[in-house]
C-alpha positions as CSV (number, residue, x, y, z in Angstrom):
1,X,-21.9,13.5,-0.4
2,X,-18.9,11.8,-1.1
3,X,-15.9,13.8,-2.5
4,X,-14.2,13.3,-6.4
5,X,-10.7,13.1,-7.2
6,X,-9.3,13.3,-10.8
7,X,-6.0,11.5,-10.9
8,X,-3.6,12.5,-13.9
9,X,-0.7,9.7,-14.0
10,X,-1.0,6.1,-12.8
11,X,3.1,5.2,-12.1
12,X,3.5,5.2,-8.8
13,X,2.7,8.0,-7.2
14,X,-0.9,8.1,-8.6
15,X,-1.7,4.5,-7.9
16,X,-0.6,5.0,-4.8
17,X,-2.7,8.4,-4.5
18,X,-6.2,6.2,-6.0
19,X,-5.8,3.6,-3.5
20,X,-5.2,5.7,0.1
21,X,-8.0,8.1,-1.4
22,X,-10.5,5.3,-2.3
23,X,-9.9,4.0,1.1
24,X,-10.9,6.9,2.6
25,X,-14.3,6.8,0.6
26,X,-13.4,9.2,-2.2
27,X,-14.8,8.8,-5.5
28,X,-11.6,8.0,-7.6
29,X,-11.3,8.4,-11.6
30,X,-7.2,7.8,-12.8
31,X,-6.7,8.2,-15.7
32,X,-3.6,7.3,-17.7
33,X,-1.9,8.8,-21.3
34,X,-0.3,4.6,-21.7
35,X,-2.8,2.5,-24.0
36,X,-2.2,-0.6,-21.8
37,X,-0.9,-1.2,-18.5
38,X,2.6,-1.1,-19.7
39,X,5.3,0.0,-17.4
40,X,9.2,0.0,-17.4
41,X,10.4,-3.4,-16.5
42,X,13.6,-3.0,-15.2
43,X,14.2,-3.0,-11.3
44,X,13.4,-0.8,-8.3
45,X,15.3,-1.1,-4.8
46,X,12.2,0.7,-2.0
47,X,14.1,1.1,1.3
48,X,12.6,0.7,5.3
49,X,11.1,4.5,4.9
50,X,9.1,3.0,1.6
51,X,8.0,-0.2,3.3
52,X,6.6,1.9,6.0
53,X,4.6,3.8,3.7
54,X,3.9,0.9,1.4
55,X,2.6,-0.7,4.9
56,X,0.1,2.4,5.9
57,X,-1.2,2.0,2.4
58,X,-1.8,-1.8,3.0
59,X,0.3,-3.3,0.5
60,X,3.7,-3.8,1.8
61,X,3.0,-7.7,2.3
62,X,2.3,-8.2,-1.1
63,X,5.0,-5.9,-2.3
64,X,7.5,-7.9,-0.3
65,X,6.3,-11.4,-1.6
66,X,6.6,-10.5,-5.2
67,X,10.1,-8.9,-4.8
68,X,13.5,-9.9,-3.1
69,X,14.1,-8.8,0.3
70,X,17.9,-8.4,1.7
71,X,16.7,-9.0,5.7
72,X,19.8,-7.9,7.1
73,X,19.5,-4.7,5.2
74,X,23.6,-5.5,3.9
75,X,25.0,-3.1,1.1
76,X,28.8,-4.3,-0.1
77,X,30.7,-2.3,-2.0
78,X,33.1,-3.6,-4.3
79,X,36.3,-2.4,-6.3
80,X,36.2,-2.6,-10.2
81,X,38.0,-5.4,-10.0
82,X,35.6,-7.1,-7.5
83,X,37.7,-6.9,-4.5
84,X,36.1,-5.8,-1.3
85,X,35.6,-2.3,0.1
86,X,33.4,-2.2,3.0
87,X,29.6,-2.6,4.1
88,X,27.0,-0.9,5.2
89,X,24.1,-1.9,6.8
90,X,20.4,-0.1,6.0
91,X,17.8,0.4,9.2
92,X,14.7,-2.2,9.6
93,X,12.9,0.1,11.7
94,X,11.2,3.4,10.8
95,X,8.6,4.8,12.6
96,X,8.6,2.4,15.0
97,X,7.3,0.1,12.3
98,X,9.6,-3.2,11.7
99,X,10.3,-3.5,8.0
100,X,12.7,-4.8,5.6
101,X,15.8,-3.1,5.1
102,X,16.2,-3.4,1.1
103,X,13.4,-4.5,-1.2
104,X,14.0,-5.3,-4.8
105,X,11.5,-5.8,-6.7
106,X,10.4,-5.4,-11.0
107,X,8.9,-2.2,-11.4
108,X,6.2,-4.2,-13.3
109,X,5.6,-6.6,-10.5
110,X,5.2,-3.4,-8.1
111,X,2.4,-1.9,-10.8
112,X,0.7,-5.3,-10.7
113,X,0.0,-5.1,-7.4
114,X,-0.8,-1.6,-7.2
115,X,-3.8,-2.2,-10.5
116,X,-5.0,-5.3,-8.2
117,X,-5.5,-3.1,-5.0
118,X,-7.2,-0.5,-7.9
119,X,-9.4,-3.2,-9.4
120,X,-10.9,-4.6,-5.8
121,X,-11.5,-0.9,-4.7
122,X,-13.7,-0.2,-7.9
123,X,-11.1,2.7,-8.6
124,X,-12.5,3.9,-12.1
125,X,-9.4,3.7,-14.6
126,X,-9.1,5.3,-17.9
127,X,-6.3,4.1,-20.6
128,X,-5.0,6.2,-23.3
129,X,-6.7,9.0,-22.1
130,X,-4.9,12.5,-20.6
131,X,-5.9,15.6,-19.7
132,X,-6.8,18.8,-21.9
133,X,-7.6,21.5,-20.4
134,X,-8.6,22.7,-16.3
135,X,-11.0,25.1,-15.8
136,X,-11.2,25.9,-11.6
137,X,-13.5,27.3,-9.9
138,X,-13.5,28.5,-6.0
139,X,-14.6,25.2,-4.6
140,X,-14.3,22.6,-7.8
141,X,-12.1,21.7,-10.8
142,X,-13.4,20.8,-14.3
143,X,-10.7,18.9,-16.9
144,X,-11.5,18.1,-20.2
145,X,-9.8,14.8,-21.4
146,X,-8.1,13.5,-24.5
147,X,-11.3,11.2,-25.4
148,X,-13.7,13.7,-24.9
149,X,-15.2,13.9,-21.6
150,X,-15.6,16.6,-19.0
151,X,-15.0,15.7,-15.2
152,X,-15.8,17.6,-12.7
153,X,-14.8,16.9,-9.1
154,X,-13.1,18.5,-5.8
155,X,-9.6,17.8,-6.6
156,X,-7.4,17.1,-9.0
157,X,-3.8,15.4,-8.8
158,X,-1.0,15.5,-11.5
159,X,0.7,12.4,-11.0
160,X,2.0,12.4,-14.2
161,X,5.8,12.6,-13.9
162,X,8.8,14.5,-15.2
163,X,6.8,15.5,-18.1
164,X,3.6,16.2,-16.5
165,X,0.8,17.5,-18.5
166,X,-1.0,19.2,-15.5
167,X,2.2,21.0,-14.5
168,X,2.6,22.0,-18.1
169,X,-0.9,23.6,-18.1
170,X,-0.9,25.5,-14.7
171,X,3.0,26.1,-14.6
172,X,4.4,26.3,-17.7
173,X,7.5,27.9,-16.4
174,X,8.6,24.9,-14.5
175,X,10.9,22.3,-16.3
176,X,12.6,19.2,-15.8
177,X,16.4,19.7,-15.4
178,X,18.7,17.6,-16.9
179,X,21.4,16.6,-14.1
180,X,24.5,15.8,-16.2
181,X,23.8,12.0,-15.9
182,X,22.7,8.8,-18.1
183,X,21.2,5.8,-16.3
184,X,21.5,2.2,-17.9
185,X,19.9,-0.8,-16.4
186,X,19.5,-4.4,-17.2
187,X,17.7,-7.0,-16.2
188,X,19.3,-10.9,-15.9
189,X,18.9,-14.2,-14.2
190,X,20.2,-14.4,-10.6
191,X,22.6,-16.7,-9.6
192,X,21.7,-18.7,-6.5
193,X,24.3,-17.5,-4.3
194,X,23.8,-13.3,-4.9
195,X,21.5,-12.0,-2.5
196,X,23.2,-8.7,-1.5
197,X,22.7,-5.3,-3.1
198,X,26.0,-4.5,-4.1
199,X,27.8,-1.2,-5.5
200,X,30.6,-1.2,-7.3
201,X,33.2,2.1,-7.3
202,X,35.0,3.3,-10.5
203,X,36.4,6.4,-11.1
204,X,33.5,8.6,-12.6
205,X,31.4,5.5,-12.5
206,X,29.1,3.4,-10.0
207,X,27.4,-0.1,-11.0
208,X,24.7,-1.7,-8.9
209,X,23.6,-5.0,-8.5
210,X,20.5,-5.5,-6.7
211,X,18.2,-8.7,-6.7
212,X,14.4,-8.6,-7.5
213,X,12.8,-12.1,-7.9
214,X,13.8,-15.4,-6.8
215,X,14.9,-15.7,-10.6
216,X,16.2,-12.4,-11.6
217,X,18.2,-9.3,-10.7
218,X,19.2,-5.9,-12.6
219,X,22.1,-4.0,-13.0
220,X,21.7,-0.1,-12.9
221,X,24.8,2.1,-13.5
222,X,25.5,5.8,-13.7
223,X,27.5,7.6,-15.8
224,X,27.6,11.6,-17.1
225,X,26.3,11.9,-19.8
226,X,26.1,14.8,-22.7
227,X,22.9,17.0,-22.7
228,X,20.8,15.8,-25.3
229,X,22.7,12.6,-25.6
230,X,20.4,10.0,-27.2
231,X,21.1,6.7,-28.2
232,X,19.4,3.8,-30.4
233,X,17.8,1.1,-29.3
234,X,19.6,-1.2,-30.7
235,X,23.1,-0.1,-29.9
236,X,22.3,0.0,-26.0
237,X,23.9,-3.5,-25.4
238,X,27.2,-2.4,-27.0
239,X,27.4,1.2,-25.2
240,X,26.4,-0.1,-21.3
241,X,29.2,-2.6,-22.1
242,X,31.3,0.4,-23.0
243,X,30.7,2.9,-20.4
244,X,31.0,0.1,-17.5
245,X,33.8,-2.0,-19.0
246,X,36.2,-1.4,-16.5
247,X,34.0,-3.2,-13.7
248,X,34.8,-7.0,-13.0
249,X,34.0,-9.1,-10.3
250,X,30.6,-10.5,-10.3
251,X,29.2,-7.8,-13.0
252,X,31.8,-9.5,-15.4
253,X,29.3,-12.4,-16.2
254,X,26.2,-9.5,-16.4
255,X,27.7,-7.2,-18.9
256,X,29.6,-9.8,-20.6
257,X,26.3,-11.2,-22.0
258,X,24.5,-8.1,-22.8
259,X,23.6,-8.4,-26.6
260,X,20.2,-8.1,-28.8
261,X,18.0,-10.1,-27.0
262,X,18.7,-8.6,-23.0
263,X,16.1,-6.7,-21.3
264,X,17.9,-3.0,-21.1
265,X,16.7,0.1,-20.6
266,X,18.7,3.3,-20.9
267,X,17.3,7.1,-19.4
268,X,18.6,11.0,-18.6
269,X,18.5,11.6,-15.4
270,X,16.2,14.5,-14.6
271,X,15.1,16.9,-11.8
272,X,12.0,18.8,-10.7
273,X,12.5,21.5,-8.3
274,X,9.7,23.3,-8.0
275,X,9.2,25.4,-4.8
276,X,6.3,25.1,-2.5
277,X,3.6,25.6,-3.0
278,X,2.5,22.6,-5.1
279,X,-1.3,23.8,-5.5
280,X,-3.1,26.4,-7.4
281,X,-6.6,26.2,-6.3
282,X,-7.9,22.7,-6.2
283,X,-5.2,20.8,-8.3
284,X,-2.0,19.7,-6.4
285,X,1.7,18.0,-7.8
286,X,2.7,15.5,-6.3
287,X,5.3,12.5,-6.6
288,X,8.0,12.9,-9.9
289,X,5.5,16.0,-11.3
290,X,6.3,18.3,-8.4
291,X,10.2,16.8,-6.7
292,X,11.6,14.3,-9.2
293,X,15.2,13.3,-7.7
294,X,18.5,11.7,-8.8
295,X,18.1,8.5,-8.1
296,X,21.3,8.2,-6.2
297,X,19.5,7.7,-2.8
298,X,16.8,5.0,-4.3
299,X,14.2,7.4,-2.9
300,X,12.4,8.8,-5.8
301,X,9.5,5.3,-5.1
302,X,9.3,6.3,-1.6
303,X,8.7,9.6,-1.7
304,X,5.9,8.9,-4.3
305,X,4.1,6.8,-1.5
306,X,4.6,8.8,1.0
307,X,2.9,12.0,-0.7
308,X,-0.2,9.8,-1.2
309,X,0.0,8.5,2.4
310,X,0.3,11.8,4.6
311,X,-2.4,13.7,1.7
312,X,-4.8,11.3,2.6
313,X,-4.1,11.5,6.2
314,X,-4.3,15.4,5.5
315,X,-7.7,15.2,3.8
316,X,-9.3,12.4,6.2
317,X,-8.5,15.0,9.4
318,X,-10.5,18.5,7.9
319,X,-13.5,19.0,5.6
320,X,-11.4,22.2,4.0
321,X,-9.9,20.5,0.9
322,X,-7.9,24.3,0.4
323,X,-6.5,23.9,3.6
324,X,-5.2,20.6,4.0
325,X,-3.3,21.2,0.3
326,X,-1.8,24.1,1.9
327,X,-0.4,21.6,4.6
328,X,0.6,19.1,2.2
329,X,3.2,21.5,0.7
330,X,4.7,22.7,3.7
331,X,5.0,18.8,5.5
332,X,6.4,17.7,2.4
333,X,8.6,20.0,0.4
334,X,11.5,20.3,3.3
335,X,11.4,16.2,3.3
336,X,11.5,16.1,-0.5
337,X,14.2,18.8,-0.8
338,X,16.2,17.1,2.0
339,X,16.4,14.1,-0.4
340,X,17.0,15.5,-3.7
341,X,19.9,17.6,-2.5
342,X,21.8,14.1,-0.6
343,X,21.2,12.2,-3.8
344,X,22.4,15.3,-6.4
345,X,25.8,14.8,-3.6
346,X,26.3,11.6,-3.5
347,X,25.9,11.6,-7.3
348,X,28.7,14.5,-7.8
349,X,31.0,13.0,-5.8
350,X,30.6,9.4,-7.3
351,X,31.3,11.2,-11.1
352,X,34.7,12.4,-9.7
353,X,37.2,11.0,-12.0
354,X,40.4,12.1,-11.0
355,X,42.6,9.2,-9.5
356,X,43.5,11.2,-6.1
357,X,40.1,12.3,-5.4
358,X,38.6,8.9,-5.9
359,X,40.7,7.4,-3.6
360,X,39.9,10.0,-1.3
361,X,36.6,9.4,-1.3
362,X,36.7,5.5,-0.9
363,X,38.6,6.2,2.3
364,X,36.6,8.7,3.6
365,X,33.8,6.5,2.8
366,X,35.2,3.3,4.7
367,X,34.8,5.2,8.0
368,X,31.8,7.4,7.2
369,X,29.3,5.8,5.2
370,X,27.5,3.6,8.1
371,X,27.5,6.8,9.9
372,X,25.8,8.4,6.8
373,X,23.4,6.1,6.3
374,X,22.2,6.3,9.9
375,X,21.9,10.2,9.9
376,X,20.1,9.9,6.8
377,X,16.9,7.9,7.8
378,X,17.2,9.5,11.3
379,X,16.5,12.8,9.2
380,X,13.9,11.3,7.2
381,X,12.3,10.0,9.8
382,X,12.5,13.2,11.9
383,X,10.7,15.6,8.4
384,X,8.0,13.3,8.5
385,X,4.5,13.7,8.5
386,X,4.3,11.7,12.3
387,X,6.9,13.7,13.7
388,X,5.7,17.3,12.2
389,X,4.5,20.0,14.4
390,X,0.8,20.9,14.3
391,X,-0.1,17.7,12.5
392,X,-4.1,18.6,12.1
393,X,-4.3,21.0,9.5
């Protein structure tokens, strides 16, 4: 008989989770609290680690035509003023698999093909609908949803971010953490002639430019921000103009034109640390509901993937469901942890405001930074699931 999953959450994580478990001939129901497939719009940058995951889960191809891919993996990083810093350069190998380095891509463009690899699996979806209640008992989980239903089934994934309901239900005591920082991001038309990812350095500040589309590309920059800082819609425009007015250069033309009618989105950055394990029973956490990260590393989509890709690979090599969650928690937690720490660094040292301090950190950056990209993925590649001891669980 052929074994039920309940999915709570349908970003990326639980898409990602639907498809790699439909694959492997589960029955899928995902069920979603949105009322339409309606997702943030602004951009996401998935690095060679992602790909290679995206790849396994057989939609990297797709992913890659419907984004913007930097083939030569370059990063520049610019001055305020525009001037030129140095470069790094990110892998195109991981796992053996060759990938591209740097994909940009509209978070809404990555959903689309997500729901399309959904739709032509038969993955039952459920809009506007969340979950209620769990009752569990030694070999099965029953959830009561928002519209009424009871669904019983063999496992059941929260997928369902920062704020996750299913988290909230079975531990309460585990809560998103704000981190001291304010991401804004916009979304504008690309000129012909950008197509590198490029950071720029201020002191306390960072502003990225990354390309999605043949047409477009976003700005995303980081700033701290004051707990509970929130902001009106219709004042965003005028405040990521503020905060990133001392960067010139090619942002110049970006925030210049920022005004009623741009595409922006502003968010608090928040954490999950939650320590292993990431099951009670039959419901497991996984992506942004059980490790969600700074995004200072670009990681927080890959890791997402990657938790569907090695649970599936988990579950398709044992019948004992209880067992191979165990596993899931102790392949993935050092891997996750590994990146959460790196990006909460990197993200502390680029809020350093002080004159002599900055500079110190640009030049220690202009003979380190290749180097610490390289150790980076080397170490990623080295806490993941192909490279773990005593793979079968």
């Amino acid at each position: 008989m052929k074994r039920a999953v309940l999915i709570c959450g349908a970003g990326i994580a639980g898409c990602c989770a639907a498809i790699a478990l439909a694959r492997s001939g589960w029955t899928v129901t995902l069920v979603e609290k949105q009322t339409a497939w309606r997702f943030q719009s602004s951009g996401i940058f998935v690095y060679g680690n992602g790909l290679a995951r995206l790849h396994a889960l057989g939609v990297m191809e797709e992913m890659v035509a419907a984004g913007f891919a930097i083939a030569d993996g370059r990063n520049v990083y610019l001055d305020a003023d525009g001037s030129s810093l140095f470069e790094t350069f990110y892998p195109g190998r991981f796992d053996g698999l060759e990938v591209t380095p740097i994909l940009g891509i509209r978070r809404a463009e990555m959903h689309r093909v997500l729901s399309g690899h959904l739709s032509r699996l038969g993955v039952e979806v459920a809009l506007g609908c969340t979950v209620e209640s769990i009752e569990q008992a030694r070999s099965a989980v029953s959830a009561v949803l928002s519209d009424g239903r009871v669904v019983a089934c063999d496992l059941l994934l929260g997928a369902d971010g920062i704020r996750s309901r299913v988290r909230q239900l079975l531990w309460p005591d585990v809560q998103p953490r704000y981190s001291g920082f304010g991401v804004w991001r916009s979304v504008h038309d690309r000129p012909a002639g950008l197509g590198d990812k490029i950071m720029m350095m201020a002191r306390g500040l960072r502003l990225g430019i990354m390309p999605i589309s043949a047409q477009q590309l976003y700005l995303f920059g980081t700033v701290v921000e004051p707990v509970d800082a929130w902001y009106a819609r219709e004042d965003w425009a005028r405040l990521m103009q503020s905060r990133f007015s001392v960067f010139r250069g090619p942002a110049a033309h970006f925030l210049d034109e920022l005004g009623p009618q741009s595409e922006l989105l502003y968010t608090a950055v928040e954490e999950v640390l939650m320590p292993a394990a990431w099951h009670q029973g039959r419901v497991l956490l996984i992506g942004d509901a059980a490790h969600a990260s700074t995004p200072f590393m670009g990681q927080g989509g890959a890791m997402a993937v990657e938790d569907a890709v090695v649970l599936a690979r988990l579950l398709d090599r044992t019948t004992d469901i209880d067992r191979a969650l165990e596993r899931f928690s102790t392949v993935r937690s050092p891997a996750c942890r590994f990146v959460q720490d790196a990006s909460r660094q990197v993200g502390v040292s680029g809020a350093r405001s002080d004159p002599q301090e900055h500079a110190g950190i640009l030049d220690a950056m202009r003979t380190t930074a290749q180097a610490r990209v390289d150790e980076f993925y080397a170490r990623l590649e080295q806490l993941g699931f192909d490279h773990h001891q005593e793979e079968t669980p």
